[in-house]
Residue frames relative to the residue before (quaternion, step in Angstrom):
aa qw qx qy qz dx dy dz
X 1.0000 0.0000 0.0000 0.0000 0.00 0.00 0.00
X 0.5728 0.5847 -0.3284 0.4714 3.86 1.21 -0.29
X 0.7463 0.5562 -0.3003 0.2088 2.68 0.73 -1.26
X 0.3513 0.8391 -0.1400 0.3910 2.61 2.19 -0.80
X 0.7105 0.4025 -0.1478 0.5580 3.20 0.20 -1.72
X 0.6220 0.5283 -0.3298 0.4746 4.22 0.70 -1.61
X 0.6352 0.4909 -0.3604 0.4751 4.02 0.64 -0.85
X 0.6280 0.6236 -0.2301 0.4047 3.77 0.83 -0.86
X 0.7130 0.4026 -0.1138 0.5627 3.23 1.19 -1.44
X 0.6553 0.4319 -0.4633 0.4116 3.81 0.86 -0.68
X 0.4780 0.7150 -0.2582 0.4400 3.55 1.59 -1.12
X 0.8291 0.1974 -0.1948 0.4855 3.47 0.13 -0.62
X 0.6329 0.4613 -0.3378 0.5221 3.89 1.32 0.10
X 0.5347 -0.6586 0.2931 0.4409 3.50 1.82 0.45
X 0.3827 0.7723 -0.4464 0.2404 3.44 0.93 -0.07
X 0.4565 -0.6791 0.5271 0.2293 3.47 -0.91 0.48
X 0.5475 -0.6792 0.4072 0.2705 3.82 -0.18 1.23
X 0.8643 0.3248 -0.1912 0.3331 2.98 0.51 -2.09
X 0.6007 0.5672 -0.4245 0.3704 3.14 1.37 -1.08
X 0.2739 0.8264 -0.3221 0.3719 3.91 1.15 -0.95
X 0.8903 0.1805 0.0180 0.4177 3.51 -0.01 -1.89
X 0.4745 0.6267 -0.4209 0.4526 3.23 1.57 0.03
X 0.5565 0.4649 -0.3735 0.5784 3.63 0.80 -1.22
X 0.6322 0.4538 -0.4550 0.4328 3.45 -0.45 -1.06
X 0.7037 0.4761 -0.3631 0.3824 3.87 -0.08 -1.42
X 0.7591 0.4956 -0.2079 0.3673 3.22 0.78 -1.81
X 0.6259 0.5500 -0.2442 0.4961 3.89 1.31 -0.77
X 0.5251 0.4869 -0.3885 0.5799 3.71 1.49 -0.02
X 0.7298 0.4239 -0.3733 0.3851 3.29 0.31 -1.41
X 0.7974 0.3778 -0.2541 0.3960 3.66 0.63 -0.98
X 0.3985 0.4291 -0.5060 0.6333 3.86 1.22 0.74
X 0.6841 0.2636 -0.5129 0.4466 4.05 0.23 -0.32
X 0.7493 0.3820 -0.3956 0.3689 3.84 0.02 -0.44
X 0.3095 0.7027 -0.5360 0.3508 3.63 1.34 0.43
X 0.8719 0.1239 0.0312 0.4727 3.35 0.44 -0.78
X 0.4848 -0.7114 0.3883 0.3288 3.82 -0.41 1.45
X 0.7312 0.0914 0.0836 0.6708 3.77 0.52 -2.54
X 0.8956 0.2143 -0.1895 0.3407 3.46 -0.13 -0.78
X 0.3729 -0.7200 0.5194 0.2696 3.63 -0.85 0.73
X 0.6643 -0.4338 0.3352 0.5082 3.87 -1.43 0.55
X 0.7280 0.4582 -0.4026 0.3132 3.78 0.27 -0.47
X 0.7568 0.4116 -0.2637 0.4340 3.37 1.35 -0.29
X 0.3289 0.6152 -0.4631 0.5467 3.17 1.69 0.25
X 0.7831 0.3895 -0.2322 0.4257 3.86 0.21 -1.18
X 0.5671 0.5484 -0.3764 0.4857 3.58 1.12 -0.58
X 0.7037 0.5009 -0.1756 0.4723 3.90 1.06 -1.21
X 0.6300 0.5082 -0.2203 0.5444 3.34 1.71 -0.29
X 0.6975 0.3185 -0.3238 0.5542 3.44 0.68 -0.26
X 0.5779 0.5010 -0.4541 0.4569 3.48 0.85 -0.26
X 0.5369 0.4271 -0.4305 0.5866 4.04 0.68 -0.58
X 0.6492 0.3601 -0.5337 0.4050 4.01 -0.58 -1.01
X 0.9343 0.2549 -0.2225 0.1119 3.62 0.57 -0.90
X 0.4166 0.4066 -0.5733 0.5765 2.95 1.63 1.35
X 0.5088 0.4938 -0.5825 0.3975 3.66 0.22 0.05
X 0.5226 0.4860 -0.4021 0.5736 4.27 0.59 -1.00
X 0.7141 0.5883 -0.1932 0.3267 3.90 0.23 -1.35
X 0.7539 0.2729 -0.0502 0.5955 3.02 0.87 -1.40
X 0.5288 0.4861 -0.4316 0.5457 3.89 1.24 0.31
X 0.5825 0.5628 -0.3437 0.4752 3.75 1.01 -0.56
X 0.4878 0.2659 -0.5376 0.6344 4.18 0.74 -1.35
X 0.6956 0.4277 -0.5756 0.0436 3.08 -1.36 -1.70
X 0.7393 0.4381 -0.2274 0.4581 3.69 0.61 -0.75
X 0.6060 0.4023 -0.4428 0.5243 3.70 1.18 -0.13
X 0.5501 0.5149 -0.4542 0.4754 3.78 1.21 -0.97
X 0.9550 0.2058 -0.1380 0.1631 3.50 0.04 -0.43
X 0.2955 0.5403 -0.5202 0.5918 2.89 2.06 1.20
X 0.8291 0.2301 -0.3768 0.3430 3.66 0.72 -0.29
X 0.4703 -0.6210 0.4448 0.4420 3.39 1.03 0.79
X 0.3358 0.7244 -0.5894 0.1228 3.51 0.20 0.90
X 0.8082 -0.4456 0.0061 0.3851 3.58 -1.23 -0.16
X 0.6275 -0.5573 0.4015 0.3667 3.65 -0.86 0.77
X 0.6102 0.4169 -0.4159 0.5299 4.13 0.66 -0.47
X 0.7328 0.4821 -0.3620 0.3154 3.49 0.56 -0.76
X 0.5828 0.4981 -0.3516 0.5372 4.03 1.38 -0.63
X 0.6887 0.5496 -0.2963 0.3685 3.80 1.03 -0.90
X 0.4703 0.3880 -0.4213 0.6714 3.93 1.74 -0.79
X 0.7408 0.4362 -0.4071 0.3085 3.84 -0.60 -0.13
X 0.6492 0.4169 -0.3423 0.5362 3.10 1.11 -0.23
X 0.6691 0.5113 -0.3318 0.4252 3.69 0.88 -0.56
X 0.7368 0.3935 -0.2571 0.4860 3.47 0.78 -1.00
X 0.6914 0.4305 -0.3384 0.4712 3.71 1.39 0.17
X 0.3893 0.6820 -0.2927 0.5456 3.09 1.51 0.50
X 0.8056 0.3179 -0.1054 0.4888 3.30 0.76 -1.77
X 0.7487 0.2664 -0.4644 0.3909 3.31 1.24 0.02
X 0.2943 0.5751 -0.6145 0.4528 3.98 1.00 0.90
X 0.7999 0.3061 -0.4183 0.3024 3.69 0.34 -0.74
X 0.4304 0.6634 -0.4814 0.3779 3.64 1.43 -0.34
X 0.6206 0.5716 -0.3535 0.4039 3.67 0.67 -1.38
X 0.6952 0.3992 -0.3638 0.4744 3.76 0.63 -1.67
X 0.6400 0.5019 -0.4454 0.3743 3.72 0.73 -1.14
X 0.7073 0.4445 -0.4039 0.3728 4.07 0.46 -0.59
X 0.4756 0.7096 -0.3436 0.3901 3.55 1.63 -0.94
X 0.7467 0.5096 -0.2636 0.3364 3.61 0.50 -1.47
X 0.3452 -0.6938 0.5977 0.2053 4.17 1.14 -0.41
X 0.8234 0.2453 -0.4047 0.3133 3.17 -0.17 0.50
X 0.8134 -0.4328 0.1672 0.3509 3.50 -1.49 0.91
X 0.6354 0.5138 -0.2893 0.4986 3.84 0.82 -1.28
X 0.7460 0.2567 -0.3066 0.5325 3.97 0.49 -1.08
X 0.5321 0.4583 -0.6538 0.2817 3.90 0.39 0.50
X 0.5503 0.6472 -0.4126 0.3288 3.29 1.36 -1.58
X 0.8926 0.3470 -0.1552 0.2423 3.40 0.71 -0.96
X 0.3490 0.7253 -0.2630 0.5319 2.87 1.93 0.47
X 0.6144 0.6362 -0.1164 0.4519 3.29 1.63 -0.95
X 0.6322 0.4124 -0.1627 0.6354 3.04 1.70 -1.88
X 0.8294 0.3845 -0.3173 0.2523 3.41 0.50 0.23
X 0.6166 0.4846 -0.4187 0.4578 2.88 1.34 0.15
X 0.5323 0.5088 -0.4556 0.5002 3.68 1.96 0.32
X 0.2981 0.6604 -0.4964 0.4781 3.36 1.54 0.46
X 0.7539 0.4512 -0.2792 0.3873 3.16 -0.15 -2.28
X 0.6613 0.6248 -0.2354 0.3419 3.78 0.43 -1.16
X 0.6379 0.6267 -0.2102 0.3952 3.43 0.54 -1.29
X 0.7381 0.4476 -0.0356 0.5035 2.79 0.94 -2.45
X 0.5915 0.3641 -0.4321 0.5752 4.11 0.42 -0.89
X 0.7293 0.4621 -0.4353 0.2552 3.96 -0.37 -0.44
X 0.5651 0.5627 -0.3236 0.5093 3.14 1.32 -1.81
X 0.7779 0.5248 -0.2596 0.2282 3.65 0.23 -1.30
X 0.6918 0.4608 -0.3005 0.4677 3.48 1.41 -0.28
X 0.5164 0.3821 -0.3676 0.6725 3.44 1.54 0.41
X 0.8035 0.2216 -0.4007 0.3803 3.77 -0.07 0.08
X 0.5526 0.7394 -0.1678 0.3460 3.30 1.03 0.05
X 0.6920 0.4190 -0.1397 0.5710 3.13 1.04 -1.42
């Protein structure tokens, strides 16, 4: 029903209709191939969630090791803050292979933080 009203307005500003709805077509198609799996909002949503176990997991590492607590417990913090610095570089890079693996790693990150509070404790 806009389009309607948009055809009216290109029409009387001399605009050419068809040429008009190409761009328009073409300016969708190239926002979908902007992005392979994950769109810009889930890139930022997956990004603040790392800063905030990485702030988290920067906070045990220093309580694990002002109390000389246990050595598995400073070593999962260091891995799973690791794996989610490489998820970030792996979403950073744009391209189809480092989403795939961005994916496998954040069913990494997942697996491991769950398994780890049942084998751990």
């Amino acid at each position: 029903m806009f389009d309607f009203f948009r055809d009216i307005k290109n029409e009387m500003s001399g605009i050419d209709v068809e040429v008009a709805a190409e761009e328009r077509k073409e300016k969708i198609e190239k926002k979908k191939q902007s992005y392979f799996i994950f769109s810009t909002k889930m890139k930022i949503i997956i990004f603040t969630m790392a800063v905030i176990y990485l702030i988290f997991s920067g906070i045990n590492i220093a309580v694990v090791l002002k109390l000389n607590g246990e050595f598995y417990l400073l070593i999962k913090y260091i891995f799973l803050a690791a794996l989610a610095i490489g998820i970030c570089i792996c979403l950073i890079i744009k391209k189809k292979n480092s989403e795939i693996m961005a994916i496998i790693g954040i069913f990494l990150f997942i697996v491991l933080n769950y398994f780890s509070l049942f084998l751990l404790q």
